[in-house]
C-alpha positions as CSV (number, residue, x, y, z in Angstrom):
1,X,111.3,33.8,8.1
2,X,112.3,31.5,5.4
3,X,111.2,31.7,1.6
4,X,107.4,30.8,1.2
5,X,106.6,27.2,0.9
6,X,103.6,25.0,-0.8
7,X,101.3,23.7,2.6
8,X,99.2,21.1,2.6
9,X,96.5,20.7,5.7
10,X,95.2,17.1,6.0
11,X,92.2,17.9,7.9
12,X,88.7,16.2,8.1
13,X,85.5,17.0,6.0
14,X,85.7,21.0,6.6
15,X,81.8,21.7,7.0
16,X,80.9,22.3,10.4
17,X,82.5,22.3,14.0
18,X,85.4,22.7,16.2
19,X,88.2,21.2,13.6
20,X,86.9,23.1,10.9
21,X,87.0,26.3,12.4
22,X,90.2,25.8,13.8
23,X,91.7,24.4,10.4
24,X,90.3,27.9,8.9
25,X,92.0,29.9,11.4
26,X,95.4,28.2,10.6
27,X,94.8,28.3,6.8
28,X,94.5,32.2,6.8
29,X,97.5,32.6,9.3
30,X,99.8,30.6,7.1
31,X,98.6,32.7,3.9
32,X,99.2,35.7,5.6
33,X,102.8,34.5,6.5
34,X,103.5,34.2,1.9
35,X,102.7,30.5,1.7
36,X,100.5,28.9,-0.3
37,X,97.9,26.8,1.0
38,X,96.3,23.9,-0.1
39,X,93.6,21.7,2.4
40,X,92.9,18.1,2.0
41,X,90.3,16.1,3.6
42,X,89.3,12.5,3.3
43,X,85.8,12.8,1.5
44,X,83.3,10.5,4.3
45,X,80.5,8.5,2.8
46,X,77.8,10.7,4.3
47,X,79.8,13.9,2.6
48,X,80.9,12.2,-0.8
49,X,79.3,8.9,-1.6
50,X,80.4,9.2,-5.3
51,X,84.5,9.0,-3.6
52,X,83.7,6.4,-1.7
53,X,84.3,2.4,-2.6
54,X,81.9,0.6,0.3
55,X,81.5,-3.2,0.3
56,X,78.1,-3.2,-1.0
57,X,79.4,-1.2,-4.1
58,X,82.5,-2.8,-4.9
59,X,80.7,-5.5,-7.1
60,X,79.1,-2.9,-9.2
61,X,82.3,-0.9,-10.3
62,X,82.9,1.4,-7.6
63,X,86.4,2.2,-6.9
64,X,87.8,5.8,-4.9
65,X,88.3,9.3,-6.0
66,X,89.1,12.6,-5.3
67,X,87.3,16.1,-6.3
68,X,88.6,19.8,-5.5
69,X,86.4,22.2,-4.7
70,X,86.9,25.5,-2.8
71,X,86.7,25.7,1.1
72,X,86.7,28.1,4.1
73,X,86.2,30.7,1.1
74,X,89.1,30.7,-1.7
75,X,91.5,27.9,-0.6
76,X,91.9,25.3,-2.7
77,X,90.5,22.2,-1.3
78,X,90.3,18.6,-2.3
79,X,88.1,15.1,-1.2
80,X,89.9,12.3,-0.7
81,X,87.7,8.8,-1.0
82,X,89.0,6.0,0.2
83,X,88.0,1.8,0.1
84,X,85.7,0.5,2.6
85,X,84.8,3.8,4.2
86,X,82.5,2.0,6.6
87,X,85.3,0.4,8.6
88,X,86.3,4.5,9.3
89,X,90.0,3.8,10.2
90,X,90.4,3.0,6.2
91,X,89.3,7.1,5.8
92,X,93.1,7.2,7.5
93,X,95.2,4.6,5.7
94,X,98.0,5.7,3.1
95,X,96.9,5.7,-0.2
96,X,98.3,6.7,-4.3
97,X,95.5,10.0,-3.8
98,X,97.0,11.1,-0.3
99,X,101.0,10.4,-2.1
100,X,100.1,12.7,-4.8
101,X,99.0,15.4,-2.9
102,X,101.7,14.9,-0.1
103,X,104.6,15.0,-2.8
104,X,103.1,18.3,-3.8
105,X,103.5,19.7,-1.2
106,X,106.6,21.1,1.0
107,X,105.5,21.3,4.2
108,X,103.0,19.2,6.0
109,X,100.2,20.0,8.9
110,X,97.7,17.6,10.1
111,X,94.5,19.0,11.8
112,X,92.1,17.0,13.5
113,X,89.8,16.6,16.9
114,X,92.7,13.3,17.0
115,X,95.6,12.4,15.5
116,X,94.6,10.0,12.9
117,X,94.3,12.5,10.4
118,X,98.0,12.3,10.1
119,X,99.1,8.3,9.2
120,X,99.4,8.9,5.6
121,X,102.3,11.2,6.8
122,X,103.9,8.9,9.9
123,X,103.9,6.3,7.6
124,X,106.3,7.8,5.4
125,X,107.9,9.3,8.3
126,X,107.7,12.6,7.1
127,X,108.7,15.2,9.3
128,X,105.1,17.3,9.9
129,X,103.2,19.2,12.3
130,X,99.6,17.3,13.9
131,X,97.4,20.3,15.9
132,X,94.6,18.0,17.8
133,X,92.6,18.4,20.3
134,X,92.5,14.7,22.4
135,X,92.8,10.8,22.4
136,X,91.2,8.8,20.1
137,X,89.2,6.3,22.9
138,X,87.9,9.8,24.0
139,X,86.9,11.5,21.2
140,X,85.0,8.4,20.5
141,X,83.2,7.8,23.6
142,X,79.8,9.0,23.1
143,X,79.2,8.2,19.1
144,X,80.3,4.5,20.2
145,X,77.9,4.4,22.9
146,X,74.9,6.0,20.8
147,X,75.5,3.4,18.3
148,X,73.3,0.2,17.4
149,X,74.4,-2.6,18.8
150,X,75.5,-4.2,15.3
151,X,77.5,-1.6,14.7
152,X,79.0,-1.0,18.0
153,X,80.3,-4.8,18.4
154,X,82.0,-4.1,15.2
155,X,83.1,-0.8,16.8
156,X,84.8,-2.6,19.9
157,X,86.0,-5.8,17.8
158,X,87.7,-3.9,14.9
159,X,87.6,0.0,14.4
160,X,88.9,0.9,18.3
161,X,91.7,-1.5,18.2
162,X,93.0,-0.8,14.7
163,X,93.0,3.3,15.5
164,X,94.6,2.6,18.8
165,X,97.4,1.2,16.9
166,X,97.6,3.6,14.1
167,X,97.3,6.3,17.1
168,X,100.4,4.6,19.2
169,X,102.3,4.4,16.1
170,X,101.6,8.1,15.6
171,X,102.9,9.4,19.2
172,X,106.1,7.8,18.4
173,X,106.4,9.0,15.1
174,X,108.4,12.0,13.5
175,X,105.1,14.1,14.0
176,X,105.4,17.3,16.4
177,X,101.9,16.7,18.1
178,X,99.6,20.3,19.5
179,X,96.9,19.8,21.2
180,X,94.3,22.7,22.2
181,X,94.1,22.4,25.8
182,X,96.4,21.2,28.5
183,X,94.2,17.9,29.0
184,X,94.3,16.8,25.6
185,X,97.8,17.1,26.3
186,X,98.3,15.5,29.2
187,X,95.9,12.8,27.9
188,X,98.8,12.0,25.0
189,X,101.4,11.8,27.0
190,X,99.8,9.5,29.1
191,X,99.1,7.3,26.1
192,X,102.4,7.5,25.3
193,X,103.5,10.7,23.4
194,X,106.9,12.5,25.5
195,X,106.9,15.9,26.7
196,X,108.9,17.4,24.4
197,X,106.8,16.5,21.3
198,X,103.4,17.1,22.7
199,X,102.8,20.4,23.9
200,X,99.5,22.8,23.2
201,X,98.8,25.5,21.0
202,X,95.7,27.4,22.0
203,X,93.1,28.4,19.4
204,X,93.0,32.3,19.0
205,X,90.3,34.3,20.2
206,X,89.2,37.4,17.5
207,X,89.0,39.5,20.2
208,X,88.2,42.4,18.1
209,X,85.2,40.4,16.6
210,X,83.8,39.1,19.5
211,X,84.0,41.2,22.6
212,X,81.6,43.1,25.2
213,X,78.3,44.5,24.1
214,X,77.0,48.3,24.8
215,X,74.7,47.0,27.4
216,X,74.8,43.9,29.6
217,X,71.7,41.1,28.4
218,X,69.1,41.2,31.1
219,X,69.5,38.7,33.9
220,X,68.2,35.3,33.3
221,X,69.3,35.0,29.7
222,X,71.3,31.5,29.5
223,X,72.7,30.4,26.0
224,X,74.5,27.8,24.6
225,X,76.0,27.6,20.8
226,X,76.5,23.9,19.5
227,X,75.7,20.7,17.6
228,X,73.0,20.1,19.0
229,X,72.3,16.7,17.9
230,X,75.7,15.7,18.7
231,X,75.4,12.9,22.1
232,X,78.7,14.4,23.4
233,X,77.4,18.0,23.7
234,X,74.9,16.4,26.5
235,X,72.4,18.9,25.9
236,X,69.8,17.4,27.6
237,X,71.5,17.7,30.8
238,X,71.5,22.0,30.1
239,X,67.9,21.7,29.3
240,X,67.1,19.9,32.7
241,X,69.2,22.7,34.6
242,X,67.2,25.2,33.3
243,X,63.7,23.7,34.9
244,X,65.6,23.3,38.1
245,X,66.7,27.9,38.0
246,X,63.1,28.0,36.1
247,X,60.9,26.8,39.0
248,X,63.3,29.5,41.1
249,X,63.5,32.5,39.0
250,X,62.1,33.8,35.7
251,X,64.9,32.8,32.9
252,X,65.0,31.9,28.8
253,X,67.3,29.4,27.2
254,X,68.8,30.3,24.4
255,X,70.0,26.8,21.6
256,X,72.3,28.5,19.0
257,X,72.5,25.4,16.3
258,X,70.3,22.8,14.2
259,X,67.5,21.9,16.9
260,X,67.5,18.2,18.1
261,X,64.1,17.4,17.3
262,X,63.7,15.0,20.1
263,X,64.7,17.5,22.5
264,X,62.7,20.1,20.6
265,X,59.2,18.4,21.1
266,X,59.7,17.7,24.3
267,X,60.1,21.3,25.5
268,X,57.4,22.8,23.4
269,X,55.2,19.7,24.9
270,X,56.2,20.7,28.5
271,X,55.9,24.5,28.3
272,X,60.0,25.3,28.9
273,X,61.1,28.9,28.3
274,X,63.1,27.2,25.3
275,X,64.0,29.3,21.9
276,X,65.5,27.0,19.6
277,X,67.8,29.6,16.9
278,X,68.9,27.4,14.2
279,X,72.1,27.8,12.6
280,X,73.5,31.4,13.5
281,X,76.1,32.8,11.2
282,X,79.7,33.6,12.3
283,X,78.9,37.3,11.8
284,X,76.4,37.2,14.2
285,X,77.7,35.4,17.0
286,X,78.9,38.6,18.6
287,X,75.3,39.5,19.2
288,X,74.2,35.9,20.3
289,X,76.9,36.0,23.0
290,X,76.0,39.5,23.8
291,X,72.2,38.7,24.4
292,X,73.4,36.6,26.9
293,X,73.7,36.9,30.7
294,X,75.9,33.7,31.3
295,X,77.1,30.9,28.6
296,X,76.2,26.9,29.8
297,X,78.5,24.3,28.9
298,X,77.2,20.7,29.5
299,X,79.0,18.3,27.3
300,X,80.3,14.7,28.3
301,X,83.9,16.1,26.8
302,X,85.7,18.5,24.8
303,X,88.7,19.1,23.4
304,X,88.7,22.6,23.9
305,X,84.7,24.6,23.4
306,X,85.5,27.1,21.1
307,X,82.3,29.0,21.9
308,X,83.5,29.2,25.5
309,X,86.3,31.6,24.9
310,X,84.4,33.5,22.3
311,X,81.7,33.5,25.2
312,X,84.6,34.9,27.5
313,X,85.6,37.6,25.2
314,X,82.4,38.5,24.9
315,X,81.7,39.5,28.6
316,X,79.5,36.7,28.9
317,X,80.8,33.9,32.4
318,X,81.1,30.5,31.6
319,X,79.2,27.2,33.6
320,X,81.1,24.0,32.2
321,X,80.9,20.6,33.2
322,X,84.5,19.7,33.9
323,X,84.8,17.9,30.5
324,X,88.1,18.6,29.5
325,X,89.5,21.9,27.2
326,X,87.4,24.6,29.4
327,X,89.6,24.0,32.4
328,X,92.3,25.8,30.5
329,X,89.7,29.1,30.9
330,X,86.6,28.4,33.3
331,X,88.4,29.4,36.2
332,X,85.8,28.6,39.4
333,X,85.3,31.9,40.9
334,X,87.3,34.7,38.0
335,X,85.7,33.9,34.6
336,X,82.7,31.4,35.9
337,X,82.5,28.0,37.4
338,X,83.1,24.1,36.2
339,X,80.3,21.7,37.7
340,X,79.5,18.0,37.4
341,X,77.8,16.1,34.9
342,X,75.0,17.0,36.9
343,X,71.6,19.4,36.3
344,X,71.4,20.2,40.0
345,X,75.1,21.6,40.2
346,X,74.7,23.4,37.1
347,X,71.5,24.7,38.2
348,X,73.0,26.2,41.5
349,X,76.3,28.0,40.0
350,X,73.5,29.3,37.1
351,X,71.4,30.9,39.9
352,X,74.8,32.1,41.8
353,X,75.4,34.2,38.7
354,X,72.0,34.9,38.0
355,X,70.9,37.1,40.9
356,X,74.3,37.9,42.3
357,X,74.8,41.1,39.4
358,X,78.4,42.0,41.6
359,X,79.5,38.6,40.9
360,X,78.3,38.4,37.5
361,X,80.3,41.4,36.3
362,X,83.4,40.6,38.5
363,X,83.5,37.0,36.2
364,X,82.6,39.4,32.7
365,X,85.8,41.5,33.1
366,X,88.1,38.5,33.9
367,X,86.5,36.3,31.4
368,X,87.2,39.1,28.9
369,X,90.8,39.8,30.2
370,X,91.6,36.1,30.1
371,X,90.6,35.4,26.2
372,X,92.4,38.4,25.4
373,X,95.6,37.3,27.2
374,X,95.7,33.0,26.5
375,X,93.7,33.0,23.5
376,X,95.3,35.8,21.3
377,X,96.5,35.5,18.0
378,X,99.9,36.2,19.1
379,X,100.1,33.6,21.7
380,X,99.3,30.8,18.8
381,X,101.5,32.6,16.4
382,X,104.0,32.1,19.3
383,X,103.4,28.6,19.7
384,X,103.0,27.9,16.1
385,X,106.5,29.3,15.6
386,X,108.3,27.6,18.2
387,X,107.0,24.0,16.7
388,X,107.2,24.9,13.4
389,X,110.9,25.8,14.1
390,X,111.3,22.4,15.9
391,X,110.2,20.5,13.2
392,X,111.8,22.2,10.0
393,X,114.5,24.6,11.9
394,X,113.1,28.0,10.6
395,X,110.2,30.6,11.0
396,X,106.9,29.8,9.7
């Protein structure tokens, strides 16, 4: 290993999600390895109004800043504002706040659910590290299509094309791209990124944290962990499913996450064996997953579903729509079963593992030997070595 370095990890706002908890995980990896570790993130209107510079506010003094604060714990962290923060690919562009902090820095990582995150750094053409989990066009999809009409023309007319140009210019850039699943992956390449520079690096699994409860949940227990607002995690779809297996066989449906109070009313209106959670802390995940007697997955795409794996590891099988990351470990028949982006296939492979119990624990032991085999921390400390050592030419 060579001598510790100063990190930087350009990430996006680390609150809540996929990228966050990802971002964490590599954070603590790389602190554990001597370096030190700073993360920035560009500071979002919503997030930091008071970084921001919008049009409306230009007139009236407002120009951008930055602010640290401490995130995922003790790391030093800091907001990066940015002009016109309504446009979205300006939270991206190169800027004197991003140079500061990237000529502070020795070595560079960018973390995102896309690339963008990392332009500041292609523009300079600064040898780095991007860990992502999918296209841009993608990623996008559903928030463009939820979007008022106003905004979405200015969506198609302006935001999509400028990003698809930052992101070509980024897939031929000095960064070593990893994405999180094998079809963000092969969704790069496609868009132009070669084989040798995009490759994956899966996101570890704390087995030890999250693994097998003492006793099996009853039968009929279906969960799902999310943002539950979010139009790509399609919950509505999972909610339909469960009337379909309701009107067959006694079940509950379990919503780990902020309630979507559209969705919310509507089930309490109609009588559905919903129980909305809330926000469940990391700590107690293990138990969620545990009260469970099978895991549902309806999205319209992911890069990867984090709480699939931890579902895995935890015993519990896995019913995904085929939307992407869980193909790399919803394997139909071993660990549990992908469907399509319909509530009457989901419905059917949630009763197959419902009242077959010899099928159910057949997919719990695989699912559980599967996260503890791809998903381990050494298999990203693996893959995170071999591209670190591509980029820089020594050990992280």
């Amino acid at each position: 290993m060579a001598a510790p370095h100063r990190v930087l990890i350009m990430t996006l706002p680390p609150f809540t999600g996929g990228v966050p908890a990802k971002c964490a995980i590599l954070a603590r990896h790389l602190r554990q390895l001597g370096h030190e570790v700073s993360i920035a993130y560009y500071a979002t209107l919503s997030d930091h109004p008071e970084l921001a510079a919008p049009s409306w506010r230009i007139l009236s003094g407002a120009r951008p800043g930055s602010r640290e604060a401490r995130v995922f714990g003790d790391f030093v962290g800091r907001a990066v504002g940015c002009w016109l923060p309504e446009l979205e690919f300006s939270y991206y562009l190169p800027s004197t706040r991003w140079d500061a902090l990237i000529d502070a820095h020795q070595r560079h990582v960018a973390v995102g659910g896309t690339a963008l995150v990392s332009y500041p750094l292609n523009r300079r053409n600064l040898p780095h590290l991007v860990w992502c989990a999918c296209g841009m066009v993608s990623d996008r999809a559903d928030r463009h299509a939820a979007m008022a009409w106003p905004r979405r023309l200015l969506d198609s007319l302006l935001t999509i094309p400028v990003q698809r140009v930052m992101e070509r210019r980024i897939l031929k850039g000095p960064g070593r791209i990893l994405t999180v699943a094998t079809s963000g992956r092969d969704e790069l390449r496609a868009l132009g990124g070669s084989p040798e520079r995009v490759t994956t690096m899966p996101i570890p699994v704390d087995a030890g944290h999250f693994r097998p409860p003492a006793v099996s949940a009853p039968a009929g227990v279906i969960g799902f962990a999310g943002r539950l607002g979010d139009p790509r995690k399609n919950i509505g779809l999972l909610i339909e499913a469960a009337r379909l297996v309701q009107a067959r066989t006694p079940i509950r449906l379990r919503l780990c996450g902020e309630p979507d109070p559209a969705w919310k009313a509507k089930t309490e209106a109609q009588g559905d064996p919903v129980e909305w959670l809330g926000h469940v802390a990391y700590a107690d995940l293990p138990a969620f997953y545990g009260s469970l007697d099978v895991f549902a997955l309806p999205s319209h795409q992911e890069g990867f579903g984090i709480v699939g794996s931890e579902a895995l590891a935890c015993g519990v099988p896995v019913v995904s729509t085929d939307c992407g990351g869980p193909r790399d470990y919803v394997i139909a028949g071993q660990t549990g079963f992908l469907v399509n982006k319909n509530p009457e296939e989901m419905a059917e492979r949630l009763l197959a593992i419902i009242t077959d119990r010899d099928l159910r624990h057949g997919l719990s032991a695989s699912g559980r030997a599967l996260a503890e085999r791809r998903f381990s921390t050494q298999a990203f400390a693996s893959a995170l070595d071999a591209a670190w050592t591509q980029v820089w030419n020594e050990s992280p």
